[in-house]
C-alpha positions in Angstrom: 81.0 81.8 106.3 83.5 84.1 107.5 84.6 87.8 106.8 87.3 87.2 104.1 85.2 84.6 102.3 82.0 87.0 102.5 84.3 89.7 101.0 85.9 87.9 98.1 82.2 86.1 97.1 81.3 90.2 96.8 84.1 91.1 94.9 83.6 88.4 92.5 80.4 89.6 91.6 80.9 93.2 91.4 84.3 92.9 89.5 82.4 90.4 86.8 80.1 92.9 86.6 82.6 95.7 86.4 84.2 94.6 83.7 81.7 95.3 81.2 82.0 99.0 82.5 84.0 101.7 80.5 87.3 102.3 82.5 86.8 105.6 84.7 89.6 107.9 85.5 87.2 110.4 87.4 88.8 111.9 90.3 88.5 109.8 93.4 89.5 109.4 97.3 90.9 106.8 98.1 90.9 105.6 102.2 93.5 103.5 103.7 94.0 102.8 107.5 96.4 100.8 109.1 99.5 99.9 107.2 102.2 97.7 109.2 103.6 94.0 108.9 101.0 92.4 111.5 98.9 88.6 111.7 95.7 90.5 111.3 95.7 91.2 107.5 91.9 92.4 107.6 93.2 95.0 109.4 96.9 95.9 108.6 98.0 96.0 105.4 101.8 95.0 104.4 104.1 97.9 103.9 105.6 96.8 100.8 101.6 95.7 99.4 100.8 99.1 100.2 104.3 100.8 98.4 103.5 98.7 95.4 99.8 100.5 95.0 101.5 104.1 95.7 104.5 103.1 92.9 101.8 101.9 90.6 99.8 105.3 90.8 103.2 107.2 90.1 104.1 105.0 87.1 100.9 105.7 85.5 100.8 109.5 86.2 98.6 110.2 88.9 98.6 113.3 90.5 97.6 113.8 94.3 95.8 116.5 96.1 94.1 116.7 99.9 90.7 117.5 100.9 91.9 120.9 101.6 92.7 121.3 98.5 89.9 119.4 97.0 87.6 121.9 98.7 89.6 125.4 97.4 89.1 124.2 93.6 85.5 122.9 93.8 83.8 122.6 91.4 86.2 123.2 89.1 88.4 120.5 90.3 86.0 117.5 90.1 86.5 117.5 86.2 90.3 116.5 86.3 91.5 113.0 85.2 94.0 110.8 86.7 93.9 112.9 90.3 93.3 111.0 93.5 93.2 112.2 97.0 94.4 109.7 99.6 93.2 109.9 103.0 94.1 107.3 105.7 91.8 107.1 108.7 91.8 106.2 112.7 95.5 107.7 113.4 97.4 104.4 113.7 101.4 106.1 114.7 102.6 104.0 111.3 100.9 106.6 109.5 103.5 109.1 110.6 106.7 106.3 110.8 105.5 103.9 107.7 103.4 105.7 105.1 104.8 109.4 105.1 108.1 108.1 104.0 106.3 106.3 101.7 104.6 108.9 100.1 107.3 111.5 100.1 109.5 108.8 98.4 106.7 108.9 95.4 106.3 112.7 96.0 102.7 112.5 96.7 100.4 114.0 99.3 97.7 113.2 101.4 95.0 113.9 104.3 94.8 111.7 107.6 91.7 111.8 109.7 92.4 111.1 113.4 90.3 110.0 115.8 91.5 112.0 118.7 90.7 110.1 121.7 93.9 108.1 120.8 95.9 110.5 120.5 98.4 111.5 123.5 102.3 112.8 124.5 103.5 109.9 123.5 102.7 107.1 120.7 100.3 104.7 122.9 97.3 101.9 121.8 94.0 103.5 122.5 91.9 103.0 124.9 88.1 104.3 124.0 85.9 101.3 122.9 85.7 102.9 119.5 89.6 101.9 118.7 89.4 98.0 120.2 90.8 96.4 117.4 94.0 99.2 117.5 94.3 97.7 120.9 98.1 96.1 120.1 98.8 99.4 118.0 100.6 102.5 118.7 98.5 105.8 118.0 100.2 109.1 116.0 101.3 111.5 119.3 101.2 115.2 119.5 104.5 115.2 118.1 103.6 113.4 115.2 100.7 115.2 114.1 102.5 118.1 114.2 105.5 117.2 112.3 103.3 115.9 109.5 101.5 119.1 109.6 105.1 120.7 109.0 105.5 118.4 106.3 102.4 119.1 104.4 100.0 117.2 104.9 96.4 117.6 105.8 95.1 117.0 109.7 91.1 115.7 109.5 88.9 114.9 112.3 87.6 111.5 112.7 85.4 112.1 115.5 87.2 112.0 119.1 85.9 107.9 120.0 85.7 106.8 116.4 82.2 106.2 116.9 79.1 106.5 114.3 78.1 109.5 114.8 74.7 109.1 113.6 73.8 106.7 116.1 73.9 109.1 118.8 71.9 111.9 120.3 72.1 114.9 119.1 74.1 116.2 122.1 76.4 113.4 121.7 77.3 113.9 118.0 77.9 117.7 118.3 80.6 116.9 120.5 82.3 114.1 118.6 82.2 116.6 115.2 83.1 119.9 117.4 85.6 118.6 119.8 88.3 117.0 117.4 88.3 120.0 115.6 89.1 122.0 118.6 91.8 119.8 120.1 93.3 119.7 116.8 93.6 123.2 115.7 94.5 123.8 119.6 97.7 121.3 119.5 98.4 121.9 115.8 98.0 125.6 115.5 96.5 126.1 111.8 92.6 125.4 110.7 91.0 122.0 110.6 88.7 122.0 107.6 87.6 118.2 106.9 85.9 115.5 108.5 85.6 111.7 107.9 82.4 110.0 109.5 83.6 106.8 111.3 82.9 103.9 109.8 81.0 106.5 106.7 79.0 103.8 105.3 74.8 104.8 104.9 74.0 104.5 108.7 77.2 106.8 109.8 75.4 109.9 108.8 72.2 111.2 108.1 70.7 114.6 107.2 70.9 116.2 110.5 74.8 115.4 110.7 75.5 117.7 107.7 74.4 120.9 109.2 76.4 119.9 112.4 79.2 119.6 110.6 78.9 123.3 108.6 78.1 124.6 112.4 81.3 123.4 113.5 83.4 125.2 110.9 83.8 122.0 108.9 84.1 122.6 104.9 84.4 119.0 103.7 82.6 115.6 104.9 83.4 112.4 103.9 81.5 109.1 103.9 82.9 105.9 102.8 80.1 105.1 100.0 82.3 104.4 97.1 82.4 106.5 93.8 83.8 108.9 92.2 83.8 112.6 92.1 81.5 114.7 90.2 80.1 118.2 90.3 76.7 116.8 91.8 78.7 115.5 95.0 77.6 117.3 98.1 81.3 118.2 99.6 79.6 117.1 103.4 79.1 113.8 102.0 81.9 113.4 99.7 81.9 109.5 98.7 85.5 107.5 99.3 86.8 104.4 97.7 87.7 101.7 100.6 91.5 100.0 100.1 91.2 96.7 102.3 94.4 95.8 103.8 94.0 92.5 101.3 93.6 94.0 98.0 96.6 92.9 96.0 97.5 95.4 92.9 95.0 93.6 90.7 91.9 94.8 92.9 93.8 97.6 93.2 93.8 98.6 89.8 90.2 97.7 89.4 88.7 100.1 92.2 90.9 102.8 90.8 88.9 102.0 87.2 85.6 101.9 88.9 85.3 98.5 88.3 83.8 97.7 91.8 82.0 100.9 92.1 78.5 98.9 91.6 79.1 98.1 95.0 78.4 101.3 97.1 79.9 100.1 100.8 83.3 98.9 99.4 
């Protein structure tokens, strides 16, 4: 059985289940990576899929916010309806050249975590083992990052060799939560107060990653166990809702609702 058959079997269940759940309009991040017309749609999604969620979360009156700003209102903050904060790991360069139009088009906002390792002068695929299957994909430069700064929107670190941080020695994981920071407050100039756990499901973090990440300077982790917000979320392991690059507007619609939220690693 292969991935996309293993994903839609758990979708069926969870969104038959979901169903009989009261729609919830809870504040929630969303997390999106690569978006880009490519053959590998489990992990690119389409451009115009991906402007088709963003137009449907402007018809129906959603409001966006960052992490950043997520952290500033807390708690107050996790009480508001139809909110969502977008965030779009890794630091694939169509990010900066396919999404940020996008979203200014709809006036909305957003945070991207970068995984700085991939990140050079110039847009280039990465190299660290971490980023293989970017290996036919540019990566955001130092230009890039900065000129979305300028433009508003949030820089996160995603670790510096996307990997899980919890799987390595202590040593080790300092390093990937400390050293993005650094490089990115170095080349960008202005704080760096968030940071996304690469692939954030249960075995991505543990209880001695969170006091890493306050010791680097960090305000806000996130995970990517799905959910939404509520005053009882610990802001270093803020749960996200995962967008797969094949979720038409219909599943969409239905992870915004909380319809699949039964399933924690979505």
């Amino acid at each position: 059985m292969n991935v996309r058959t293993k994903l839609a079997i758990r979708y069926a269940i969870a969104g038959s289940l979901g169903r009989l759940r009261r729609r919830n309009e809870s504040l929630r991040i969303l997390t999106f990576h690569s978006v880009q017309a490519h053959p590998n749609a489990m992990v690119h999604m389409p451009p115009e899929a991906f402007e088709e969620q963003i137009r449907y979360l402007a018809e129906q009156g959603y409001a966006t916010c960052r992490i950043r700003d997520l952290v500033e209102a807390w708690p107050a903050i996790a009480d508001r309806k139809r909110t969502v904060v977008l965030t779009f790991d890794d630091g694939c360069a169509n990010n900066r050249t396919i999404v940020c139009p996008i979203l200014e088009r709809y006036g909305m906002t957003a945070t991207f975590f970068v995984a700085t390792a991939g990140v050079g002068e110039s847009r280039q695929a990465p190299s660290a083992e971490g980023l293989a299957e970017y290996r036919d994909t540019e990566f955001l430069s130092w230009t890039d990052l900065r000129e979305m700064a300028a433009a508003g929107f949030e820089i996160g670190a995603h670790s510096h060799r996307h990997v899980m941080v919890a799987r390595q020695d202590r040593a080790r994981a300092r390093e990937e939560i400390a050293l993005p920071k650094k490089l990115l407050e170095d080349r960008l100039g202005g704080p760096v107060c968030s940071f996304a756990y690469p692939k954030g499901h249960a075995d991505a973090f543990a209880d001695w990653t969170r006091p890493l990440l306050a010791e680097a300077g960090y305000r806000a982790g996130c995970t990517m166990m799905g959910g939404p917000l509520s005053t009882r979320c610990d802001l270093y392991e803020l749960p996200r809702t995962g967008i797969h690059p094949t979720d038409d507007l219909k599943r969409f619609r239905m992870k915004l609702d909380g319809r699949y939220d039964l399933l924690r690693r979505l």
